[in-house]
mmCIF file of the C-alpha atoms, coordinates in Angstrom:
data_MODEL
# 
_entry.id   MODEL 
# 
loop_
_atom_site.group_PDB 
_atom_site.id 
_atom_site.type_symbol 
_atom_site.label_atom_id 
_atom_site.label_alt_id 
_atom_site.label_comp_id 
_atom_site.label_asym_id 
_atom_site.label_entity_id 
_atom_site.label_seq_id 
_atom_site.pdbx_PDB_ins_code 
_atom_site.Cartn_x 
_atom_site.Cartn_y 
_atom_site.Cartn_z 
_atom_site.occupancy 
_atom_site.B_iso_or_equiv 
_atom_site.pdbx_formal_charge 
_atom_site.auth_seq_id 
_atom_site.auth_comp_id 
_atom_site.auth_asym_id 
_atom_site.auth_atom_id 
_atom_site.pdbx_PDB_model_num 
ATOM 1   C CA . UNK A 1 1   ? 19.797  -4.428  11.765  1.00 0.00 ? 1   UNK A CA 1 
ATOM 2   C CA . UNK A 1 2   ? 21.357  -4.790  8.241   1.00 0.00 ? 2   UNK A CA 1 
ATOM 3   C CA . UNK A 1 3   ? 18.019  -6.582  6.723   1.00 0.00 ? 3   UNK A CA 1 
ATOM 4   C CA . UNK A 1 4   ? 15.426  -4.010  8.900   1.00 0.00 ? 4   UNK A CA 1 
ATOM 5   C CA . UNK A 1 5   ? 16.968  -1.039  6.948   1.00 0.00 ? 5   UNK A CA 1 
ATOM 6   C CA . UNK A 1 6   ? 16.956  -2.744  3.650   1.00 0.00 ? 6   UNK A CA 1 
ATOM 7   C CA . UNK A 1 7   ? 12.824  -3.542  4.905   1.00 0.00 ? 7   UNK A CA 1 
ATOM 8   C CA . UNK A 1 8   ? 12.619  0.419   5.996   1.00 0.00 ? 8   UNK A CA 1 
ATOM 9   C CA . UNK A 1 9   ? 14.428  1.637   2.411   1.00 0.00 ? 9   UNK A CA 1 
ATOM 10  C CA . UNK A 1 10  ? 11.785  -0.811  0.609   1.00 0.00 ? 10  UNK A CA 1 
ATOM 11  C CA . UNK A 1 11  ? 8.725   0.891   2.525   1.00 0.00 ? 11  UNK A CA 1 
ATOM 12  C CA . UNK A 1 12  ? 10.011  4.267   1.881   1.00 0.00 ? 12  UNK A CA 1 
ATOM 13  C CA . UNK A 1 13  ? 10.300  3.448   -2.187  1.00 0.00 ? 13  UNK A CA 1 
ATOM 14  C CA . UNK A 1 14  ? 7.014   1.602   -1.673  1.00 0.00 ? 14  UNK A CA 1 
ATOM 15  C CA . UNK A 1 15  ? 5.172   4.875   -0.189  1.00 0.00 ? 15  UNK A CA 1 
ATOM 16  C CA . UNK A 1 16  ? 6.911   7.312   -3.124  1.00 0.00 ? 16  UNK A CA 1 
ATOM 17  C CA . UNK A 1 17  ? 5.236   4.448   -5.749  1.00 0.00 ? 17  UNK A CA 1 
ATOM 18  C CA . UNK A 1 18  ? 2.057   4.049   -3.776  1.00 0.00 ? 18  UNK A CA 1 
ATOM 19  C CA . UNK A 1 19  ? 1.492   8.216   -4.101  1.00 0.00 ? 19  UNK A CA 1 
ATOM 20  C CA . UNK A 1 20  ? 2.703   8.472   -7.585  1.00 0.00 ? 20  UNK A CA 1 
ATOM 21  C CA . UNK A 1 21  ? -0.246  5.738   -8.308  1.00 0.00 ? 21  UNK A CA 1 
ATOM 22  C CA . UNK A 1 22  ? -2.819  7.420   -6.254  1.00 0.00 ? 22  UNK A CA 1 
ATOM 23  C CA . UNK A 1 23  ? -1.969  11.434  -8.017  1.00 0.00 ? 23  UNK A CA 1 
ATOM 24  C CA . UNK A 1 24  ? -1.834  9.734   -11.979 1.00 0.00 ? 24  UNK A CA 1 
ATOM 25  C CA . UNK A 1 25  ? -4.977  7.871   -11.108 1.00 0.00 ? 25  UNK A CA 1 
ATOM 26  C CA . UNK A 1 26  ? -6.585  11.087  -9.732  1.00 0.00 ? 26  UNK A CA 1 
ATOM 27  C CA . UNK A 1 27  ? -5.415  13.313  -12.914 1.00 0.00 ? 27  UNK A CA 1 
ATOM 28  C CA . UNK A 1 28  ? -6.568  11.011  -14.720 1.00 0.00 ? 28  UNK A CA 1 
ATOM 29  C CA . UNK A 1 29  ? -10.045 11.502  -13.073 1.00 0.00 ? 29  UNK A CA 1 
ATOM 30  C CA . UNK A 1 30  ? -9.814  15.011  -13.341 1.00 0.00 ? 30  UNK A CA 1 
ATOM 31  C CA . UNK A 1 31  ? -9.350  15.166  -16.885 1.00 0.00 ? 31  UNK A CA 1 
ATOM 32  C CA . UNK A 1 32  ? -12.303 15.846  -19.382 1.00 0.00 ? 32  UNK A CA 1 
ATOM 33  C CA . UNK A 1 33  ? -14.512 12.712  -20.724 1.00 0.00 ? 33  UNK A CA 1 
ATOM 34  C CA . UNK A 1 34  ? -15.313 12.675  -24.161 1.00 0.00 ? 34  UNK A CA 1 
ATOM 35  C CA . UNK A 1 35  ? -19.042 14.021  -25.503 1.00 0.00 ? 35  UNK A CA 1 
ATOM 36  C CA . UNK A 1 36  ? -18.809 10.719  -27.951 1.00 0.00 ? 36  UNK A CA 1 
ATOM 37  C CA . UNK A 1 37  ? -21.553 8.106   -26.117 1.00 0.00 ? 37  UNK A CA 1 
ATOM 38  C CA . UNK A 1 38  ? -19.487 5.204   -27.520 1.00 0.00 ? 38  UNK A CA 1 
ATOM 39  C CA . UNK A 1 39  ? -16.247 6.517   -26.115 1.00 0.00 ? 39  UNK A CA 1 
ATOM 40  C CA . UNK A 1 40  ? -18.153 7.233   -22.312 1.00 0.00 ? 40  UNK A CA 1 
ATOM 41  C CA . UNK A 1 41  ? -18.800 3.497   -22.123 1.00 0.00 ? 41  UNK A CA 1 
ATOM 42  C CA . UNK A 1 42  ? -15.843 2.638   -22.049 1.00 0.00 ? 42  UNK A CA 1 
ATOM 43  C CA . UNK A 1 43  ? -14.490 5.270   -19.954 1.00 0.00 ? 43  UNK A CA 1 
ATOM 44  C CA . UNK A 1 44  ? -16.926 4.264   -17.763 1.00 0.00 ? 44  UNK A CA 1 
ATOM 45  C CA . UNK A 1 45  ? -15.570 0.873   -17.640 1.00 0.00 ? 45  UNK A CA 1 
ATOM 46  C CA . UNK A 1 46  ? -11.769 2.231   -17.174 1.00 0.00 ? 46  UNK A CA 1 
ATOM 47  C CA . UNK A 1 47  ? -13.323 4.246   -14.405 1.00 0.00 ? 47  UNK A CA 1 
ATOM 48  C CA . UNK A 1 48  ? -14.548 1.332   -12.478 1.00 0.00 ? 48  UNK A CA 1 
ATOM 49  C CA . UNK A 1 49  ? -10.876 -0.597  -13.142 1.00 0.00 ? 49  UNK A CA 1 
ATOM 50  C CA . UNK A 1 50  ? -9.255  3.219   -12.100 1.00 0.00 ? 50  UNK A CA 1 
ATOM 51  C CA . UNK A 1 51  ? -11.481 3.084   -8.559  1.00 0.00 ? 51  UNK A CA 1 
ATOM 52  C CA . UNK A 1 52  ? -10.830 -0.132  -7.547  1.00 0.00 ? 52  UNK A CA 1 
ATOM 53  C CA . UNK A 1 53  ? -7.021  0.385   -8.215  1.00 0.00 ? 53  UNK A CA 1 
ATOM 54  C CA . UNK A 1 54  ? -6.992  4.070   -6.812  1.00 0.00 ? 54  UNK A CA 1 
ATOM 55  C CA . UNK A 1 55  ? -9.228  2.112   -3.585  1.00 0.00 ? 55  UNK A CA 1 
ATOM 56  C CA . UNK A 1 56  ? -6.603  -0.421  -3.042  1.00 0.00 ? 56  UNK A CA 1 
ATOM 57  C CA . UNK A 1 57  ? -3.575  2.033   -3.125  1.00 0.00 ? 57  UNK A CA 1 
ATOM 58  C CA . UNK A 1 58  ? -4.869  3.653   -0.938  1.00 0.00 ? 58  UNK A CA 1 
ATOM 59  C CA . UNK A 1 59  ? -4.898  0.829   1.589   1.00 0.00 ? 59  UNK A CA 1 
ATOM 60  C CA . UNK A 1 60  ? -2.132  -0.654  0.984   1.00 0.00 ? 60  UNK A CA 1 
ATOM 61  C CA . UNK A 1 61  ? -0.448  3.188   1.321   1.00 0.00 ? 61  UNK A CA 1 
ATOM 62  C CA . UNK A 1 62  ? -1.285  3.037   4.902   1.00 0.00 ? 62  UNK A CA 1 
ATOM 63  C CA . UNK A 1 63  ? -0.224  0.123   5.650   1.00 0.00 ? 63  UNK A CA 1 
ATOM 64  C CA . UNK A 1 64  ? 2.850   0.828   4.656   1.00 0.00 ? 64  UNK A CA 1 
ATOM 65  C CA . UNK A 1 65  ? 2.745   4.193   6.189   1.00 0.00 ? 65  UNK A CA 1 
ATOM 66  C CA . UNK A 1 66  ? 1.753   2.607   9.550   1.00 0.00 ? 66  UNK A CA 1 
ATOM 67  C CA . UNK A 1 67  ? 4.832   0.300   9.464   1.00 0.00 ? 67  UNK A CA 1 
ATOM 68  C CA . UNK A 1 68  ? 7.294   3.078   8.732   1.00 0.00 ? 68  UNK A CA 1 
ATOM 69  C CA . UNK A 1 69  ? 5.859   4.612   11.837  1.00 0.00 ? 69  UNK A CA 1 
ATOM 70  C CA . UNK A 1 70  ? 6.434   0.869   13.514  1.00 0.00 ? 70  UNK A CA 1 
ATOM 71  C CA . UNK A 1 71  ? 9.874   1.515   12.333  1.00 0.00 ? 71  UNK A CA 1 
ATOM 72  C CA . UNK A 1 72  ? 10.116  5.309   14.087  1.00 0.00 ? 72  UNK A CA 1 
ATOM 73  C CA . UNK A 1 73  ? 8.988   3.597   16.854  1.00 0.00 ? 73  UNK A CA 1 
ATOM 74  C CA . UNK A 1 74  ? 11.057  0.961   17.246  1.00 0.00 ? 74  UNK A CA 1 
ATOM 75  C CA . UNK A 1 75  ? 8.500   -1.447  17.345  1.00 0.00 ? 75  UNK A CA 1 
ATOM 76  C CA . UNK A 1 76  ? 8.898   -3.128  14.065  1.00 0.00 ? 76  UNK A CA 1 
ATOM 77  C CA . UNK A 1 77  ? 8.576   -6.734  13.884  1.00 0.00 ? 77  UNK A CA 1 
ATOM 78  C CA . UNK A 1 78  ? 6.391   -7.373  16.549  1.00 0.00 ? 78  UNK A CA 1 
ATOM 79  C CA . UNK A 1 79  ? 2.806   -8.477  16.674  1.00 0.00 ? 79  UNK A CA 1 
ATOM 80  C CA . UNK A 1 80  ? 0.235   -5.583  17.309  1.00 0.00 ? 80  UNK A CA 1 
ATOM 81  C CA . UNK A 1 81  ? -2.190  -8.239  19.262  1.00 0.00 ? 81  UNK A CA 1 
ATOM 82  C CA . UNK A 1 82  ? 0.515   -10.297 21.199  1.00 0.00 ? 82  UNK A CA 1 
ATOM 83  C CA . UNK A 1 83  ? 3.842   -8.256  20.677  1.00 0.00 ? 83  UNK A CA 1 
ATOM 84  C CA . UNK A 1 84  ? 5.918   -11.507 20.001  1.00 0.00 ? 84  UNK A CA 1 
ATOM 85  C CA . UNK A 1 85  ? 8.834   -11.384 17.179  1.00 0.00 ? 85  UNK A CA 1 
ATOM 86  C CA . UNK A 1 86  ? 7.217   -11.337 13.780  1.00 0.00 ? 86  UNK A CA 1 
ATOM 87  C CA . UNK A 1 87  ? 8.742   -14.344 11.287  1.00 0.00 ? 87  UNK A CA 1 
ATOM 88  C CA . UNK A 1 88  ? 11.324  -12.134 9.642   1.00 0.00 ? 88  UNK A CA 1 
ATOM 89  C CA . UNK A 1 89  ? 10.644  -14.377 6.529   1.00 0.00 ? 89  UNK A CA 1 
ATOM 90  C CA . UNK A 1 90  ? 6.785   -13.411 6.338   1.00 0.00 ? 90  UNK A CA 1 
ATOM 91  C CA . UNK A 1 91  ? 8.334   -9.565  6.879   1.00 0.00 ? 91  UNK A CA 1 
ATOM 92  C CA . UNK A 1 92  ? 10.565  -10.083 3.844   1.00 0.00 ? 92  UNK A CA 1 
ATOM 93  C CA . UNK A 1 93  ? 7.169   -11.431 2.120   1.00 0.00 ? 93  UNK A CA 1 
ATOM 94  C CA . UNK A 1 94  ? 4.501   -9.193  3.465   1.00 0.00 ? 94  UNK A CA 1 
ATOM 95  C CA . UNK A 1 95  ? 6.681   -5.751  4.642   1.00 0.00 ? 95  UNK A CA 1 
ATOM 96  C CA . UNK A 1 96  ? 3.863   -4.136  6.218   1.00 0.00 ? 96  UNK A CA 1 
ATOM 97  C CA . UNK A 1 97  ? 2.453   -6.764  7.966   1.00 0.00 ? 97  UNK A CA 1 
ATOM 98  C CA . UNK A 1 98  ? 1.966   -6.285  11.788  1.00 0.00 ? 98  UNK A CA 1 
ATOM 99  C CA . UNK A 1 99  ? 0.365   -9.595  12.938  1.00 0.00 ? 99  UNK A CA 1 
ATOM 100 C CA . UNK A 1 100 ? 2.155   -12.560 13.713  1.00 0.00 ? 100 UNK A CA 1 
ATOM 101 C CA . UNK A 1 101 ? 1.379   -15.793 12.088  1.00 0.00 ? 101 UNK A CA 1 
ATOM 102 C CA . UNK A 1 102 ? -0.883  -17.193 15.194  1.00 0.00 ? 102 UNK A CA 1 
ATOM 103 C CA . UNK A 1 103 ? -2.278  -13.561 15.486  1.00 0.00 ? 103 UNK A CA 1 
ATOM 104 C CA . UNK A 1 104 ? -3.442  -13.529 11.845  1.00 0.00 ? 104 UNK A CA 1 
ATOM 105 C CA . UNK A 1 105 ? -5.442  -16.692 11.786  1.00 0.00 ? 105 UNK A CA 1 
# 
């Protein structure tokens, strides 16, 4: 129980991170480009490097969102497809992970 609510504490931090990320990256969309051509290029470059980061947050933010809900439902740890025990080992490696090992292949 100990090492599930250390896991739980680490998705909660995880989530606060994950939405911090996502809101800077979309300020930083919402502010102003610059009217220099030079400068555009390569704020067109950061862009692509911003979506692709802001993209994958946002993924990775639900799955961690999906296995605090696990966790509310007390159905942490177990496979989605097969419902055996998860390895706790590829939980302490991969939090949000909801497939077991078999499952995932």
């Amino acid at each position: 129980m100990q090492m599930n609510k250390a896991i739980l504490d680490s998705l909660l931090e995880k989530k606060v991170e994950l939405k911090q990320r996502i809101n800077a990256i979309e300020a930083d969309f919402k502010k102003g480009r610059s009217q220099d051509f030079s400068e555009q290029t390569s704020e067109n470059e950061n862009n692509e490097v911003l979506n692709e980061i802001h993209h994958e947050a946002k993924i990775e933010l639900d799955l961690v969102t999906q296995a605090i809900s696990r966790f509310e439902k007390d159905e942490y740890g177990l496979c989605s497809q097969c419902t055996a025990p998860i390895n706790p080992e590829r939980l302490r490696i991969l939090p949000y992970i909801d497939t077991c090992i078999n499952c995932a292949k």
